[in-house]
LOKOL-446371 format. One record per residue (C-alpha): x, y, z; residue in one letter. Coordinates in steps of 0.001 Angstrom, whole numbers, plus 500000, padded with zeros to 6 digits. Each point is the difference from the previous one (the first is absolute). Example, Ala and Ser with C-alpha at 12.3 -4.5 7.8 and 13.67 -1.06 7.14 Angstrom:
! LOKOL-446371
512300495500507800A/501370503440499340S/
//
This chain:
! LOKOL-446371
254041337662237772X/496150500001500212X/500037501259503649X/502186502701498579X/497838500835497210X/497136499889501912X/501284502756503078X/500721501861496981X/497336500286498792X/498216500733503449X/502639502880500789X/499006501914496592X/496143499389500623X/500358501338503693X/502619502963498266X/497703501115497695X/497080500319502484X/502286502327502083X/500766501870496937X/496678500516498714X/498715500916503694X/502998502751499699X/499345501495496314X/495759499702500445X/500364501754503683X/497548497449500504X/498331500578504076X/496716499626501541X/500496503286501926X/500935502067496656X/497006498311498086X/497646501176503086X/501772503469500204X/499272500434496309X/496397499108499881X/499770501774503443X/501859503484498847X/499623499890495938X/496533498237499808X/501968497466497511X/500077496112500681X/502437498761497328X/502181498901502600X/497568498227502117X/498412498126497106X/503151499000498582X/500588498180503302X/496728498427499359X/500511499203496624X/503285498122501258X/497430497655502113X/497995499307496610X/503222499077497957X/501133497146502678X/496296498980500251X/500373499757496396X/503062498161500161X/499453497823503226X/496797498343498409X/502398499592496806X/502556497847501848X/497430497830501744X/498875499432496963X/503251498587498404X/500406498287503643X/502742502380500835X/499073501237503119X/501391497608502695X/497940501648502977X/496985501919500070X/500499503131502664X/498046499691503022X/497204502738500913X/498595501086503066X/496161501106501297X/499647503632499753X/499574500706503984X/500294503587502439X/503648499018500473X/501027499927496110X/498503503492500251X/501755501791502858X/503273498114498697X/499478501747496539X/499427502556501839X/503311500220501885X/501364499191496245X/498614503324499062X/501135501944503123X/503537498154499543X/500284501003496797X/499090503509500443X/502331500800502395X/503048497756497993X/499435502330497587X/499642497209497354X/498014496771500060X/502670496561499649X/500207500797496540X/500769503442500353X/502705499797502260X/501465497354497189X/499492503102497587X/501397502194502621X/502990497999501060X/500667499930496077X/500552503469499941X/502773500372502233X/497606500786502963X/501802497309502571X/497749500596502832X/497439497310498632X/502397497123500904X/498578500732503111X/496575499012499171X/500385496281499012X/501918500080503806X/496704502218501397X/497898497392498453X/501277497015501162X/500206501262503908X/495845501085499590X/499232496310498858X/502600498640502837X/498551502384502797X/496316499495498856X/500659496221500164X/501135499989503207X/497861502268502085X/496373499406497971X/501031496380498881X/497198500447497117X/498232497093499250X/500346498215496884X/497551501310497735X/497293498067498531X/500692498928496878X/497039499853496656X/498442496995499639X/499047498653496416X/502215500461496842X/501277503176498986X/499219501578496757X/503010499325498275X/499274496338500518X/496283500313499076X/499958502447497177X/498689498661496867X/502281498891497336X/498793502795497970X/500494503026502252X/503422498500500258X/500787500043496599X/498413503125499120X/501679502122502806X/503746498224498901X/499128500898496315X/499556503788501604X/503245500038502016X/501637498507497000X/499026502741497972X/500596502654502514X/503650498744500089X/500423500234496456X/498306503396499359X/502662501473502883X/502860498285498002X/498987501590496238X/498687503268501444X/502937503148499166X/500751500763503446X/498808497408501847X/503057497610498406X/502827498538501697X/502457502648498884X/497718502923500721X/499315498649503347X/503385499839500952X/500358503555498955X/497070501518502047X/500672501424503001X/496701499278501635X/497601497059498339X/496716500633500070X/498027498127502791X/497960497958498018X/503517498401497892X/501700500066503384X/497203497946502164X/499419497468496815X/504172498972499870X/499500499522503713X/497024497924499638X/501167498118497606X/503826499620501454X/498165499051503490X/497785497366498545X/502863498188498083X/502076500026503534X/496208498792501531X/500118497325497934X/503530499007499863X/500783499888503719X/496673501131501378X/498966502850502916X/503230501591500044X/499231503582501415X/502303501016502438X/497833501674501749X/498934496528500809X/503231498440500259X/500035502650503055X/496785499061501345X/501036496577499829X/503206500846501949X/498445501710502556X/497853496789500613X/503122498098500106X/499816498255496371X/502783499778498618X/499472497953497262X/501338501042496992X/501318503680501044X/503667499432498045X/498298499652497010X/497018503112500863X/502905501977501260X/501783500072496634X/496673500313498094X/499837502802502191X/503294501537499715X/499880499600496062X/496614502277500629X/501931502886501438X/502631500143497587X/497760500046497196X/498552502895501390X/503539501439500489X/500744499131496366X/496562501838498827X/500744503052502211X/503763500035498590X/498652499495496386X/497009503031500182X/502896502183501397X/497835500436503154X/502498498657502169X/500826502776502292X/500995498150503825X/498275502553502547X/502105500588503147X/498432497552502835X/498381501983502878X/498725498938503594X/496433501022499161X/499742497763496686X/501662497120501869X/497046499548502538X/497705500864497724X/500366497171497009X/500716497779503666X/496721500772501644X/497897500072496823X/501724496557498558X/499052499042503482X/496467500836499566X/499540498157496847X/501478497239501361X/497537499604503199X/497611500875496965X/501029497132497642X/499786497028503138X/496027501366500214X/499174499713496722X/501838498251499469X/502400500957496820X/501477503693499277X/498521501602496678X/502775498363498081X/498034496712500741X/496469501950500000X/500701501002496246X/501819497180498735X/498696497296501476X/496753500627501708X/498336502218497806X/500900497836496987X/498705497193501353X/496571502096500631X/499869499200503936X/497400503144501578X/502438500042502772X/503328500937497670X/497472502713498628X/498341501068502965X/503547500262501532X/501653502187497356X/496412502311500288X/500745500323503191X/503291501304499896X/499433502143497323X/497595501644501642X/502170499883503423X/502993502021498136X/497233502551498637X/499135500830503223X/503027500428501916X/500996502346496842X/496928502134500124X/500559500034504032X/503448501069499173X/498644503159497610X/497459501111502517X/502655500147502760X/502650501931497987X/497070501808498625X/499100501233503711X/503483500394501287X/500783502540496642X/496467501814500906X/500959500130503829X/504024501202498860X/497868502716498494X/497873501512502377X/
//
């Protein structure tokens, strides 16, 4: 009956991180495309601010001794870079970042199954014909570990309150959430935070994303259990998409088939650089305060701006040459 009670209560954590991804449209390519086209960053720093809450909340549970295993972090080194890079590139052409194509397969836009499958045959093919070296790991404690009681405390008694003032604001309550059609991004990228750090903390890195990686390595420790997690992701973003009324299934076409499988595929070859995908960058990495989560994410940020302003100048020139 425990066991039971216990997948339960992992399925409806993983659920409502799909959902919220779905209702908050939450995407590192959309937050770029908005700071790069509108001059507006409210998506971008709500991704950010999602970092700060499991911060908050990671140096909470080690605290109370509830965090089993402290993530591992890695040097910040040319190859996290160029794989960031290829995150950013991947990304850009999927259309959607891994979260994105959650949000997108939520809406009925089937297509994006393809990307988990894209991603997982980058990490296999980069594997096997670069056979990457293991990274080098930090040395030394990480913050979380060596963060001084009071820091602790004080950020927990902020995430606390931040939980509470979404709960008793008017619309940001559990009824009017459910109503919205689209959360905000800040409401949106605190429920995942907060659903991802109880599933951190329950069963630990749980990603799938890295459950792929991982397969592609040949570990298959655990993937049942990361599968379902996994599966319970999806459907929540079904059940979001299907809630808004923004489930609308788009007709499948050739062209978006190879494109979610060659830009899943570049995230994954990304991801084994790094290595993590920005799920792991922003949840995980940048949480924990590592330079190379943060350097990482920077990096493909800035990697999706450019490909978008390279895509504006071209159809820029081909409309001025159409017109001449």
């Amino acid at each position: 009956m425990d066991i039971m009670i216990r997948g339960l209560a992992f399925a409806l954590c993983a659920a409502l991180m799909g959902f919220a991804i779905q209702r908050g449209a939450t995407c590192t390519v959309a937050a770029v495309d908005q700071l790069v086209r509108q001059r507006q960053a409210s998506r971008l720093v709500a991704l950010v601010e999602a970092s700060l809450w499991v911060c908050a909340g990671l140096l909470l549970a080690h605290r109370l001794s509830l965090l089993a295993q402290v993530p591992v972090g890695y040097v910040l080194t040319a190859r996290v870079l160029a794989g960031a890079v290829l995150l950013g590139l991947g990304a850009f052409v999927n259309g959607a970042c891994v979260f994105g194509a959650i949000a997108r397969f939520g809406s009925g836009e089937w297509a994006y199954a393809l990307t988990p499958a894209g991603f997982y045959l980058g990490c296999l093919a980069t594997g096997a014909l670069f056979d990457p070296a293991a990274p080098a790991r930090l040395a030394g404690p990480s913050f979380v570990a060596s963060a001084s009681p009071a820091l602790a405390w004080c950020l927990a008694a902020a995430l606390v309150g931040r939980i509470c003032l979404a709960c008793l604001r008017g619309r940001a309550g559990v009824r009017a959430l459910l109503r919205e059609r689209l959360w905000s991004p800040h409401v949106a990228t605190a429920v995942i935070g907060i659903a991802f750090l109880a599933m951190l903390l329950l069963v630990g890195a749980w990603a799938y994303t890295d459950a792929l990686a991982d397969l592609a390595r040949g570990m298959t420790g655990g993937l049942a259990g990361r599968s379902f997690l996994a599966a319970c992701l999806f459907a929540g973003a079904v059940a979001g998409g299907r809630a808004a009324g923004r489930f609308r299934p788009v007709a499948i076409d050739a062209g978006s088939l190879a494109r979610c499988l060659l830009g899943g595929a570049l995230m994954g070859a990304g991801s084994l650089l790094v290595p993590g995908s920005n799920d792991g960058l922003i949840l995980v990495g940048m949480p924990m305060l590592w330079p190379y989560a943060w350097a990482a994410f920077l990096a493909m940020c800035m990697s999706i701006a450019a490909a978008q302003w390279a895509r504006g100048r071209l159809v820029a020139w081909h409309v001025a040459l159409r017109g001449t």
